[in-house]
VMD Tcl script that draws the C-alpha trace (Angstrom):
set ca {
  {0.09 61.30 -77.75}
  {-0.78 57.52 -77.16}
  {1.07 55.46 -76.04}
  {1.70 52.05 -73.67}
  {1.31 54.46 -70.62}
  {-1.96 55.60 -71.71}
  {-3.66 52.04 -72.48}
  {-2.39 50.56 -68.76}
  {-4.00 53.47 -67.22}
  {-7.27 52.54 -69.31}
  {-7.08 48.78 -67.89}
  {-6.13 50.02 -64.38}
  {-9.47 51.91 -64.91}
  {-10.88 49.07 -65.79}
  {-10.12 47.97 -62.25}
  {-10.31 50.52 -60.22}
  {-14.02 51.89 -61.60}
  {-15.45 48.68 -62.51}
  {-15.83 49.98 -66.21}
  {-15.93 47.70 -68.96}
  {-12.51 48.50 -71.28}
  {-14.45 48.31 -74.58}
  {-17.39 50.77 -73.08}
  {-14.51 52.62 -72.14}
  {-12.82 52.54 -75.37}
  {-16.15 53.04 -77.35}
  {-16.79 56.33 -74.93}
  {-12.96 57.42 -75.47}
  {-13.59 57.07 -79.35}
  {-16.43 59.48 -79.51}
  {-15.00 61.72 -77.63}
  {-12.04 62.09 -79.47}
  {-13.64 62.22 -82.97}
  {-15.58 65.16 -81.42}
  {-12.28 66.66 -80.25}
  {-10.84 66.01 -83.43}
  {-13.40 67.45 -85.53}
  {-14.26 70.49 -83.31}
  {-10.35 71.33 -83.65}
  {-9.73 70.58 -87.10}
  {-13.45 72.48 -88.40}
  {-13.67 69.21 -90.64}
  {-17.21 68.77 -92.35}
  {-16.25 65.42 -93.59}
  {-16.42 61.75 -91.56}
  {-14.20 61.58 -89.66}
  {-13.93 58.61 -86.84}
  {-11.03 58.13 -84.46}
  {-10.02 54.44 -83.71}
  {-8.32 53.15 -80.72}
  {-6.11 49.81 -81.04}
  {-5.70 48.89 -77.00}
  {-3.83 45.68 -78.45}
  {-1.29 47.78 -80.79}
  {-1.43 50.91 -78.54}
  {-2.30 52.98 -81.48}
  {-4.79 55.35 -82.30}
  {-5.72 56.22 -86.02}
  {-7.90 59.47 -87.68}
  {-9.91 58.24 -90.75}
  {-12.07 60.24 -92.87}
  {-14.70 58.91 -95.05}
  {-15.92 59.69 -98.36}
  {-18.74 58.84 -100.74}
  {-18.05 57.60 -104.25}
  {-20.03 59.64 -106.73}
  {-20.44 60.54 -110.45}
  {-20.00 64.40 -109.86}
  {-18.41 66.08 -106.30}
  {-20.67 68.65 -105.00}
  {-19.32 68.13 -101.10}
  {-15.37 67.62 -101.29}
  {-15.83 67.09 -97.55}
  {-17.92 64.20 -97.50}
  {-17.81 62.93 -101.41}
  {-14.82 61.88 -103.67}
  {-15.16 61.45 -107.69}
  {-14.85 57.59 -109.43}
  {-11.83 58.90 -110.85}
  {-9.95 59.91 -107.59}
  {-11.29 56.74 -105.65}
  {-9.99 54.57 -108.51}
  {-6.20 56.56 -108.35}
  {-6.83 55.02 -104.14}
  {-7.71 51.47 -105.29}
  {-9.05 50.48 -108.91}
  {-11.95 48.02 -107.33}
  {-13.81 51.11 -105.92}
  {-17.25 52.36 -107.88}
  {-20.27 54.24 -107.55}
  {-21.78 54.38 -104.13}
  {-18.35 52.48 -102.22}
  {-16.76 54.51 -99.01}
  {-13.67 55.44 -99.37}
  {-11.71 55.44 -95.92}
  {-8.81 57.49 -95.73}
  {-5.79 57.80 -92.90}
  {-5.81 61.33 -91.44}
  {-2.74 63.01 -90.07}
  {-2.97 63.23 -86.30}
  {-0.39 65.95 -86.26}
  {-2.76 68.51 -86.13}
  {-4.23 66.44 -83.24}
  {-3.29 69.32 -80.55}
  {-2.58 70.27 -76.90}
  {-6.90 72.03 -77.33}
  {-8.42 69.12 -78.90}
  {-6.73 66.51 -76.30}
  {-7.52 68.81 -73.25}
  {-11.27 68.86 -75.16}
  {-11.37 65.29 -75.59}
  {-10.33 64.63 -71.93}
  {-13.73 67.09 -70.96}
  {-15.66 64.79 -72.36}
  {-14.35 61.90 -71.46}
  {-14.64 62.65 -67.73}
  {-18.07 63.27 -68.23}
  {-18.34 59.53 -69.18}
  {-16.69 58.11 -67.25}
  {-18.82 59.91 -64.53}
  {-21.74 59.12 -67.12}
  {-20.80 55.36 -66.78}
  {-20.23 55.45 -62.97}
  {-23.60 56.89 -62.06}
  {-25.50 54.17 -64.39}
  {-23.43 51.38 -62.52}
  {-24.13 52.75 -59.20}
  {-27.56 53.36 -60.03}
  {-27.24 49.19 -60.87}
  {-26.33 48.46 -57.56}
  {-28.58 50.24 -55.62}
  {-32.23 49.61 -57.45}
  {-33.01 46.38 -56.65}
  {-32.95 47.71 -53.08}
  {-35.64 49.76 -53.21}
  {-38.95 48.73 -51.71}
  {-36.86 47.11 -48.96}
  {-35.66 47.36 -45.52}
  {-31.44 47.76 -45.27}
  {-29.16 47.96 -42.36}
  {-27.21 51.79 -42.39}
  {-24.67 53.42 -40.75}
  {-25.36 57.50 -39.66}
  {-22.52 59.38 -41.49}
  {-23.29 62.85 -40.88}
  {-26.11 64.76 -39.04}
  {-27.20 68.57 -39.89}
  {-30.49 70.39 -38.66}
  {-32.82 68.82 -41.37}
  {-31.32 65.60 -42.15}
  {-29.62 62.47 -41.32}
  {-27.45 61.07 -43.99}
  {-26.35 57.31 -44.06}
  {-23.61 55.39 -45.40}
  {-25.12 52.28 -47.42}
  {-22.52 49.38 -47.33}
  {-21.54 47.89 -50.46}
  {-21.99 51.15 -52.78}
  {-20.50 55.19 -52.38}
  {-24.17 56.40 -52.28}
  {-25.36 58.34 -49.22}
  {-29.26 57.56 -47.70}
  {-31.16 60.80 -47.13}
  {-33.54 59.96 -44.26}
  {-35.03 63.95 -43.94}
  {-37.26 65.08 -41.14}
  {-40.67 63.77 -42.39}
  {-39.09 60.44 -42.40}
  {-38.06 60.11 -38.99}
  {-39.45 59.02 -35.98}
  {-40.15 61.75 -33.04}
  {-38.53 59.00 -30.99}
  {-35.42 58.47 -32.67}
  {-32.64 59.79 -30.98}
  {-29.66 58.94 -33.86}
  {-25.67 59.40 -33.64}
  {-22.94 59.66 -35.86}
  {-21.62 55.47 -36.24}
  {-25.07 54.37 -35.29}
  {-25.99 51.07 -37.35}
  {-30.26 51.74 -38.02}
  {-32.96 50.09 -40.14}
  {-34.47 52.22 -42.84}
  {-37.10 51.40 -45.56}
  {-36.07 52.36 -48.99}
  {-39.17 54.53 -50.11}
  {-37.63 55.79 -53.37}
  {-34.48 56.07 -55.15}
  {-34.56 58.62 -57.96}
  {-31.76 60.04 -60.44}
  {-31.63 63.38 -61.72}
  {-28.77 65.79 -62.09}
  {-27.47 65.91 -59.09}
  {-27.01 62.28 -59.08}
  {-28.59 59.47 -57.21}
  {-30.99 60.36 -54.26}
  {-31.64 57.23 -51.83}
  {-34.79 58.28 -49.66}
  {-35.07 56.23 -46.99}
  {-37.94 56.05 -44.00}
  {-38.68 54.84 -40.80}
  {-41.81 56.53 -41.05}
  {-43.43 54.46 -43.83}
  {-46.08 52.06 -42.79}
  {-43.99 49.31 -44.74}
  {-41.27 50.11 -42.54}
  {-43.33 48.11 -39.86}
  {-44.37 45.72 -42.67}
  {-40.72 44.69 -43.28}
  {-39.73 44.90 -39.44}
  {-42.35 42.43 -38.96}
  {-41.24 40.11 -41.82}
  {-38.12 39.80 -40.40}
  {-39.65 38.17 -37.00}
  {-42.68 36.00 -38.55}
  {-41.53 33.60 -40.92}
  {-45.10 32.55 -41.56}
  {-45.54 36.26 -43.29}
  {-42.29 35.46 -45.53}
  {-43.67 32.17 -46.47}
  {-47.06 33.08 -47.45}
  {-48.75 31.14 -44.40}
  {-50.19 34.57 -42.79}
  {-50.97 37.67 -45.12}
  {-50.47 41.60 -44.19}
  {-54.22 42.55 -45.54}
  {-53.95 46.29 -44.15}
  {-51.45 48.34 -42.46}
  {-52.08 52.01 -41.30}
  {-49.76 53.95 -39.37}
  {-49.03 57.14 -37.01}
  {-45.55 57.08 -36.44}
  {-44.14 57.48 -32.84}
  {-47.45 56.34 -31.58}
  {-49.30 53.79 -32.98}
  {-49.25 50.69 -36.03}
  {-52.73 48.46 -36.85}
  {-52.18 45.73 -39.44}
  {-54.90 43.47 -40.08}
  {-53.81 39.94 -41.15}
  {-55.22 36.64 -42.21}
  {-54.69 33.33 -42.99}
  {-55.95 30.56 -45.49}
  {-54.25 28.13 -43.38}
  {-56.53 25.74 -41.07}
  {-55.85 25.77 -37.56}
  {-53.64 28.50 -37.60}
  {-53.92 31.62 -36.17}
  {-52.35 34.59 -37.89}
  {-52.29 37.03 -34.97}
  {-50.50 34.77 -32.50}
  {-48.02 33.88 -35.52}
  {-47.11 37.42 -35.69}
  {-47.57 37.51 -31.71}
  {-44.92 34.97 -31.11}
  {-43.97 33.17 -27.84}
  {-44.94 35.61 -24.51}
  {-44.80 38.59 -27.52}
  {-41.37 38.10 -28.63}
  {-41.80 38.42 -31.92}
  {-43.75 41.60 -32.16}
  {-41.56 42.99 -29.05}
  {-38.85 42.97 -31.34}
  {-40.53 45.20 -33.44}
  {-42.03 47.53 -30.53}
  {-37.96 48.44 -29.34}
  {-37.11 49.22 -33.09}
  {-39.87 51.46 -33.11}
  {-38.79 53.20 -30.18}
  {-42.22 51.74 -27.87}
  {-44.57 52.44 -30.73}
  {-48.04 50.73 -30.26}
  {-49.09 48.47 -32.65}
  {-52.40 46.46 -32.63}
  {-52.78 43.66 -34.86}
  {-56.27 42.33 -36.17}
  {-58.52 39.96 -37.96}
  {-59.04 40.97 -41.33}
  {-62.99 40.31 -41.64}
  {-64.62 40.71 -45.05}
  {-67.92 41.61 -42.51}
  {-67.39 45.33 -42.20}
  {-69.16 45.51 -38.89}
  {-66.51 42.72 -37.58}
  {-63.46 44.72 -38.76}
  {-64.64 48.18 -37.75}
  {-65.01 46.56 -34.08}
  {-61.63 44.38 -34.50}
  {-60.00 47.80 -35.87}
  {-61.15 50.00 -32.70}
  {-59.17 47.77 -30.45}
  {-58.15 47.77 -27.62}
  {-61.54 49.79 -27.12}
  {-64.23 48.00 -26.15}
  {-67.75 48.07 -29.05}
  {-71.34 47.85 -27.54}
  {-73.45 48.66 -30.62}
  {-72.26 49.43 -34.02}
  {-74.64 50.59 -36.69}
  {-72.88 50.20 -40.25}
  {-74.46 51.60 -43.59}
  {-72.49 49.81 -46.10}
  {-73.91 52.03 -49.33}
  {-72.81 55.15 -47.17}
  {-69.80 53.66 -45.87}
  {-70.15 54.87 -42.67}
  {-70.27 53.27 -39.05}
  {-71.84 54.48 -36.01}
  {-70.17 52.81 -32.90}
  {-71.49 52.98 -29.48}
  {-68.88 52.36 -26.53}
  {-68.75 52.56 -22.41}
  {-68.25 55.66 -21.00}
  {-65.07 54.43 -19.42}
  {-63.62 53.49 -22.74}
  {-64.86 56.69 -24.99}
  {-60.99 57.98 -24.54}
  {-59.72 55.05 -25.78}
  {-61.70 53.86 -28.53}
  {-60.93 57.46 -29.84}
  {-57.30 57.63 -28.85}
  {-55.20 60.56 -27.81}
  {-55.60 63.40 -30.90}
  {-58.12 61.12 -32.17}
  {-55.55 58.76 -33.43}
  {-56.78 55.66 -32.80}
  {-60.48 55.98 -34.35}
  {-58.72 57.66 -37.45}
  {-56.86 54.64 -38.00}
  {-58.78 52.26 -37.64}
  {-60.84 54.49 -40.38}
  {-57.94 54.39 -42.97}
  {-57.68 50.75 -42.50}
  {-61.04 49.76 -42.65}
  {-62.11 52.61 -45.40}
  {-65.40 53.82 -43.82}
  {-65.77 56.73 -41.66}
  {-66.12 55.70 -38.08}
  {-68.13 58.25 -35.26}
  {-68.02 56.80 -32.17}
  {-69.79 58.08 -29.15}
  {-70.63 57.26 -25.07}
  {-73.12 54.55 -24.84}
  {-75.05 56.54 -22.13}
  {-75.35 59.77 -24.90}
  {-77.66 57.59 -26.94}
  {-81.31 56.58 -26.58}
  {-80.99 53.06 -28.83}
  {-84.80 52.54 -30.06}
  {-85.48 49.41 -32.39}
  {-81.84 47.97 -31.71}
  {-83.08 44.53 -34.06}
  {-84.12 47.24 -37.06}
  {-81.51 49.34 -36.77}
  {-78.20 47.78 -35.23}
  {-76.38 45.40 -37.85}
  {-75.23 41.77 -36.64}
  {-71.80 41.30 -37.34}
  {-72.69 38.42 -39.21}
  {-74.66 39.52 -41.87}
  {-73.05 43.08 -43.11}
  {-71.60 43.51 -46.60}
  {-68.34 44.91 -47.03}
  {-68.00 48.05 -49.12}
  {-64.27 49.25 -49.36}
  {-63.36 52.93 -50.29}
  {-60.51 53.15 -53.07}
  {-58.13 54.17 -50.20}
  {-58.17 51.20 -48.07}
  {-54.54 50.22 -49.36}
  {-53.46 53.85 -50.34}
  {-51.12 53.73 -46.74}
  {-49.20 50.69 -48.13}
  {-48.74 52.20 -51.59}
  {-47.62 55.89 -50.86}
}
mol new
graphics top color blue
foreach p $ca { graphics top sphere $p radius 0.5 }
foreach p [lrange $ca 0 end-1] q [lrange $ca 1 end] { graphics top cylinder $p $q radius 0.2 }
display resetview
């Protein structure tokens, strides 16, 4: 059954899967004893050994030494190990040379079950391998296949698809079969059907990384992503800072006439995005956060965490933002709940009591003030 054939095919396995010979030939064992055993309805030990070297393969069967046999199967008497070799006592294992004749057509056409299973077994944990340390990260794609709920992706260097699903994509995105994208590894999970890469250009780190790639300073640790909230398809605030004298963190990310964030904008299909001061003053950051609408008053209760923000009439439409994105961002990334209303609607009365200078507040933070980065 083995032969010289049979060992070249394990080393051209070797090369062809990437599979360690000796995993191989430690998987190949097992199954084979299992084979062996199944076919034969043996109770004793029984192990098969493979010699790649002599391009043999040998049945052994092992026994306990013991004063009286109550298990022929798995125990031999002192007497009868002594008629195999005097030395042996009480308590030695005897090993004995099994006939493989009996070895059948069933029990190789069993063994080779399970070793496919292994092998597939051994595949999946070395693709898994390759593929984990990418996720958290952005990665350049190619679309392999479209269908009505999906877009799959071919990831270079491994045989594992990326499932970017509906909830993942952009409204904006417009994808073809061929077409080379960016996606942000969200999650990569095994289960029984395999490997599952879930990708996203959706996620707010999907900006996070986009913009990595352009500011160098962010890479480096000069300028620091403190927040970053998104509504994707129409608009991205990330509120930055900087320990670094003399430096300004939003013009780093800026760039030269916008280049750098413009580069960002076209991946993103046009996609707004506002970047900010992070101020530990919560009446600074609410204001910073509204942008590009214009504050008058703002009224913060830091125990409450709530703001009350007063704006021009002219700019109530944009401090709120169409579908009322832009005030519930600037919520999520600032953590208090922000109502905003027309200047002209309210009588202000005791504006030194009541309205809170944006250099004395306290900042309270609600648990969720990162929960957009974590998801």
């Amino acid at each position: 059954m083995i032969n010289k054939d049979f060992f070249a095919a394990l080393k051209d396995l070797e090369q062809e899967k990437g599979i360690n010979e000796e995993v191989f030939i430690s998987a190949l064992e097992q199954a084979l004893t299992a084979a062996y055993k199944k076919n034969s309805g043996m109770a004793k030990n029984a192990q098969v050994k493979l010699n790649p070297e002599k391009n043999t393969i040998k049945i052994y069967s092992y026994r306990t030494v013991v004063e009286q046999v109550e298990d022929e199967e798995k125990e031999i008497s002192l007497e009868e190990a002594k008629q195999i070799k005097h030395a042996y006592k009480i308590g030695d294992m005897v090993m004995q040379e099994e006939s493989t004749k009996d070895f059948n057509r069933i029990a190789v056409q069993t063994a080779k079950q399970v070793i496919t299973q292994k092998i597939k077994e051994i595949e999946k944990q070395s693709i898994y391998k390759d593929i984990a340390d990418k996720e958290g990260k952005l990665i350049v794609a190619n679309v392999k296949r479209i269908d009505v709920d999906n877009v799959y992706l071919e990831i270079g260097g491994t045989t594992l698809e990326g499932l970017l699903t509906k909830r993942d994509m952009m409204a904006t995105d417009n994808l073809t079969v061929g077409q080379r994208v960016k996606v942000y590894v969200r999650h990569i999970k095994d289960d029984f059907r395999g490997t599952v890469v879930q990708v996203s250009r959706t996620h707010p780190n999907f900006v996070r990384m986009l913009l990595e790639m352009e500011v160098p300073e962010l890479t480096n640790g000069e300028v620091s992503i403190v927040g970053i909230v998104r509504e994707a398809g129409l608009r991205t605030k990330i509120a930055v800072s900087t320990t670094v004298p003399n430096l300004d963190p939003i013009g780093a990310c800026i760039g030269n006439k916008g280049a750098r964030v413009n580069a960002v904008i076209n991946e993103l299909n046009g996609e707004k995005i506002d970047i900010i001061n992070y101020s530990e003053n919560p009446a600074d950051y609410i204001v910073s956060a509204l942008s590009p609408a214009e504050v008058s008053e703002i009224t913060v209760d830091t125990v409450a965490g709530v703001a009350n923000v007063l704006v021009p009439e002219n700019k109530l439409s944009l401090a709120i933002g169409k579908g009322g994105h832009n005030v519930r961002l600037a919520a999520k990334l600032t953590g208090y709940k922000i109502d905003v209303k027309p200047i002209s609607s309210v009588q202000v009365e005791n504006k030194s009591n009541d309205v809170v200078s944006t250099a004395n507040a306290n900042i309270i933070l609600d648990d969720d003030f990162f929960s957009d980065i974590d998801e």
